[in-house]
C-alpha positions as CSV (number, residue, x, y, z in Angstrom):
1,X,-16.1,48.2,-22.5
2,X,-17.1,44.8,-23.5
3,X,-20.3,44.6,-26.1
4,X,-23.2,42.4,-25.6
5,X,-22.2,40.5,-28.4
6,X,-18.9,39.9,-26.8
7,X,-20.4,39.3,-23.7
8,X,-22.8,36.4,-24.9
9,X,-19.3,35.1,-27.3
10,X,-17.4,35.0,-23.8
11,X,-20.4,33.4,-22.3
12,X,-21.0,31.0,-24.8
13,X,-16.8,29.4,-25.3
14,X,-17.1,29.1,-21.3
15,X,-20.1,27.3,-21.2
16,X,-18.2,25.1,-24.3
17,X,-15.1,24.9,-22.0
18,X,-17.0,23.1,-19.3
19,X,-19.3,21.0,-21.6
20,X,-15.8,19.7,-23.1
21,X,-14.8,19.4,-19.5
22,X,-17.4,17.1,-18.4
23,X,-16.9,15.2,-21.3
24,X,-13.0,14.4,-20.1
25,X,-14.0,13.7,-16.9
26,X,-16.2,11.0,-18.2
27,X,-13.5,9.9,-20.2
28,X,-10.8,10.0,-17.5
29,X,-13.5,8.2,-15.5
30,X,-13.5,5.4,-17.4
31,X,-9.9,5.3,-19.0
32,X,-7.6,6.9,-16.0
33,X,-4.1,8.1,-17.2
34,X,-5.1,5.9,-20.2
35,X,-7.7,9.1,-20.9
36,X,-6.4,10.1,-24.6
37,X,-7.4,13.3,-26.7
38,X,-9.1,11.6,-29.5
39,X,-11.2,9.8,-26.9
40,X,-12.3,12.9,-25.6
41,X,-12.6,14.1,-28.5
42,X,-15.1,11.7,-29.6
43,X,-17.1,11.2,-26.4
44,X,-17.7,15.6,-26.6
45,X,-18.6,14.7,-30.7
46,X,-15.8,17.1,-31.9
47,X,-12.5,16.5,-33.9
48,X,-9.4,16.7,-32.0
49,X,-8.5,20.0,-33.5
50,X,-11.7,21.6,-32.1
51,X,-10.5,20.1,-28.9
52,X,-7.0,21.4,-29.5
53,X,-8.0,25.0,-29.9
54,X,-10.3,25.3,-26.5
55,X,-6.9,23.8,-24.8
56,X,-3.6,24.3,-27.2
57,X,-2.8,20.2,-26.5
58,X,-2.9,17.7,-23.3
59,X,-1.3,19.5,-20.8
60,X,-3.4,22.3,-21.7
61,X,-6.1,19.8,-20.6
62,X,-4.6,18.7,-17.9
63,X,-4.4,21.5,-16.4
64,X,-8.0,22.8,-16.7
65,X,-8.9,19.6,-15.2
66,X,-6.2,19.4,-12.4
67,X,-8.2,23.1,-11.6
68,X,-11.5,22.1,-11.5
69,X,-11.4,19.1,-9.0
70,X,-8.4,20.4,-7.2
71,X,-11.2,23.7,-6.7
72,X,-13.5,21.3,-5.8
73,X,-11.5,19.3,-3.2
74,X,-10.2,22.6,-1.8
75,X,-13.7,23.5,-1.0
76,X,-14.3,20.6,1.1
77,X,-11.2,20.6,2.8
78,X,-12.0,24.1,3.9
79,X,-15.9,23.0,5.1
80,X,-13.8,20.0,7.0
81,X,-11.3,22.3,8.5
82,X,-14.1,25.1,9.1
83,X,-16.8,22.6,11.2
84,X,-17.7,23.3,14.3
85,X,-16.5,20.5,16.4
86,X,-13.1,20.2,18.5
87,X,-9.5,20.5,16.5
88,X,-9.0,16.6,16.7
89,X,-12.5,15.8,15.4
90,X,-11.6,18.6,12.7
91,X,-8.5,17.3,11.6
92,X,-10.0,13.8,11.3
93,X,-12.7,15.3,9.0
94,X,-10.0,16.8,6.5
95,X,-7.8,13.5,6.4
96,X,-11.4,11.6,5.9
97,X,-12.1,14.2,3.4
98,X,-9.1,13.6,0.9
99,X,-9.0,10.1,1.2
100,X,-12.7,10.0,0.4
101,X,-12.2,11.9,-2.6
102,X,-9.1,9.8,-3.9
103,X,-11.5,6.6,-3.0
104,X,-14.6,7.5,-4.5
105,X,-12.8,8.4,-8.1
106,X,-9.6,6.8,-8.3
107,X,-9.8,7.2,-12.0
108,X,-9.4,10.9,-11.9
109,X,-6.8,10.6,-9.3
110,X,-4.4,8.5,-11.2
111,X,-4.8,10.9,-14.1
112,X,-3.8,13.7,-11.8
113,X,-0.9,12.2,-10.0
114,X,0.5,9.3,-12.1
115,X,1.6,8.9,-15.9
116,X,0.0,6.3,-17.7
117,X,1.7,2.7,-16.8
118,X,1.4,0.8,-19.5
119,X,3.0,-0.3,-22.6
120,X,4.4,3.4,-23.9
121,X,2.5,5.8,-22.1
122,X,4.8,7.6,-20.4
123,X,5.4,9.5,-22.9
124,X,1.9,10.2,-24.4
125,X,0.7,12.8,-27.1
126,X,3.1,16.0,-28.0
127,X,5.3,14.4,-25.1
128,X,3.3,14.9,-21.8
129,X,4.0,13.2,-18.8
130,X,0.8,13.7,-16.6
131,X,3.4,12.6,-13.4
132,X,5.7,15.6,-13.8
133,X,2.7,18.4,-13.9
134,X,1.6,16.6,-10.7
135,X,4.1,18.5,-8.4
136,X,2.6,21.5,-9.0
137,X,-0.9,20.9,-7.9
138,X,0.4,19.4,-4.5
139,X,2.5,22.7,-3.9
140,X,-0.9,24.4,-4.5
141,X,-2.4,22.1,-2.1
142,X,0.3,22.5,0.8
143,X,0.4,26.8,0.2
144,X,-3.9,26.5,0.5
145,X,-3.4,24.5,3.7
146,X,-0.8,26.6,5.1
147,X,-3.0,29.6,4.3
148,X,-5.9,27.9,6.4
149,X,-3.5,27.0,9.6
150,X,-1.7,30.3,9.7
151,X,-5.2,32.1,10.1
152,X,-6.7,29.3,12.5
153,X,-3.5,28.5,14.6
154,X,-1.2,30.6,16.8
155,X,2.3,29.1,17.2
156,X,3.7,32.2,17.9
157,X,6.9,34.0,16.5
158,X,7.6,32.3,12.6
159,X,4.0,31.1,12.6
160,X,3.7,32.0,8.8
161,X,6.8,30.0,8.1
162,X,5.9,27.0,10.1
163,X,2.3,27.4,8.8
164,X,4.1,26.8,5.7
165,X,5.9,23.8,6.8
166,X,3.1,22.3,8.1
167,X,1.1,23.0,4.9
168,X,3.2,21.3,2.7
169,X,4.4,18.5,5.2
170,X,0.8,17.6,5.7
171,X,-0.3,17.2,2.2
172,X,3.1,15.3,1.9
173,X,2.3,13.1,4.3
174,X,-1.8,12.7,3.0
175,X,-0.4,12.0,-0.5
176,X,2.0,9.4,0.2
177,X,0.1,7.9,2.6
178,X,-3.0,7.8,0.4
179,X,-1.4,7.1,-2.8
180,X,0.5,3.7,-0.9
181,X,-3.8,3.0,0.7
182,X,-5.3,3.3,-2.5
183,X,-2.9,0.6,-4.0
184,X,-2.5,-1.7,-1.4
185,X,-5.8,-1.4,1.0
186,X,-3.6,-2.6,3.7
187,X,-6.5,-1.0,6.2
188,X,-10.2,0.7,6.2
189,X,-10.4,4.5,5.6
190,X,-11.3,5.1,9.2
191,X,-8.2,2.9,10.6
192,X,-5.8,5.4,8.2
193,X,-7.2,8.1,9.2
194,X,-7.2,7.7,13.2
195,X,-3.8,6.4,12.7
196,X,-2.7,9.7,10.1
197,X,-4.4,12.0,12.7
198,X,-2.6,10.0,15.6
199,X,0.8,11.0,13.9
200,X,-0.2,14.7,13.8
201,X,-1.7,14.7,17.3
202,X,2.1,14.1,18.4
203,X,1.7,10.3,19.2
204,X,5.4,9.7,18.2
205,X,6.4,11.9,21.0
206,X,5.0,10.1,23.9
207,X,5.5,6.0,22.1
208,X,7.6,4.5,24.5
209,X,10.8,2.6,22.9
210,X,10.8,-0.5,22.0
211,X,12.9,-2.8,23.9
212,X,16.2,-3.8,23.0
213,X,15.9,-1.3,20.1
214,X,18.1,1.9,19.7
215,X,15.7,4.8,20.7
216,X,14.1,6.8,18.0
């Protein structure tokens, strides 16, 4: 049985955990995949060994960080998904919710999902590649999405394993198309999001052909 002592130690490293947190989001908010552990380091006022024994090295990091927004963004994907309006205005809300998120801190995002782009950072400290831990927090992504459709739509016989499909085939498809929006800003977030939920509402299947054109 844990002692109050221990109780107030565990307390006390978690409430160090996230104050060293907050202080790599600020970093990663201003740096991106650029975000380095002596610059965290030195915006929480610690030495990168105190930093490296909360979190063993970057990936370490990474990770606690990928957790804590991904928890976050989970959360208001489910509130989207969970509002009482009609399926269409639903699935609009969840598309609009991701994108906002990417939008409104693009920083973090390209920490999450991309290695650093210039000069040598693609290989950055003890060897990390922030772009190949990035898979793993998309397959969370797709399994909590498939978890949400399987209880919320009936598609009868296999509907766990197409809830599955769909799950990851719609983050897919979010991530892609968000990752080429966020770039490019070829649109507004409302036009990608009518035309995203457009794709999902089965619009493909009733475009005509175009002429001339072999059909599709």
């Amino acid at each position: 049985m844990e002692t109050t002592a221990q109780t107030d130690q565990r307390t006390a490293a978690e409430q160090r955990r996230r104050e060293l947190l907050e202080a790599a989001d600020r970093v990663v908010l201003r740096d991106g995949p650029q975000a380095s552990m002596n610059a965290i380091a030195a915006e929480a006022g610690i030495t990168k060994p105190i930093l490296y024994r909360h979190f063993g090295d970057k990936g370490g990091l990474y990770r606690a960080l990928a957790a804590r927004h991904t928890d976050a963004l989970l959360d208001s994907l489910r509130a989207a998904l969970d509002a009482p309006a009609q399926r269409r205005a639903r699935v609009e809300a969840t598309l609009d919710t991701y994108l906002t998120a990417i939008e409104t801190r693009p920083q973090v995002y390209r920490f999450l999902m991309h290695p650093a782009e210039e000069s040598h950072p693609v290989e950055s400290e003890h060897g990390f590649d922030v772009g190949r831990h990035s898979a793993p927090l998309l397959r969370r992504l797709g399994e909590e999405l498939a978890r949400v459709i399987a209880e919320r739509v009936d598609v009868g016989p296999g509907s766990e394993q197409m809830a599955r499909v769909w799950g990851h085939g719609i983050v897919g498809m979010m991530h892609a198309a968000g990752d080429w929006w966020l770039g490019e800003r070829p649109c507004d977030r409302a036009t990608l999001v009518c035309a995203l939920t457009d794709l999902l509402w089965g619009r493909l299947a009733t475009a005509g052909d175009r002429a001339g054109g072999p059909a599709f």
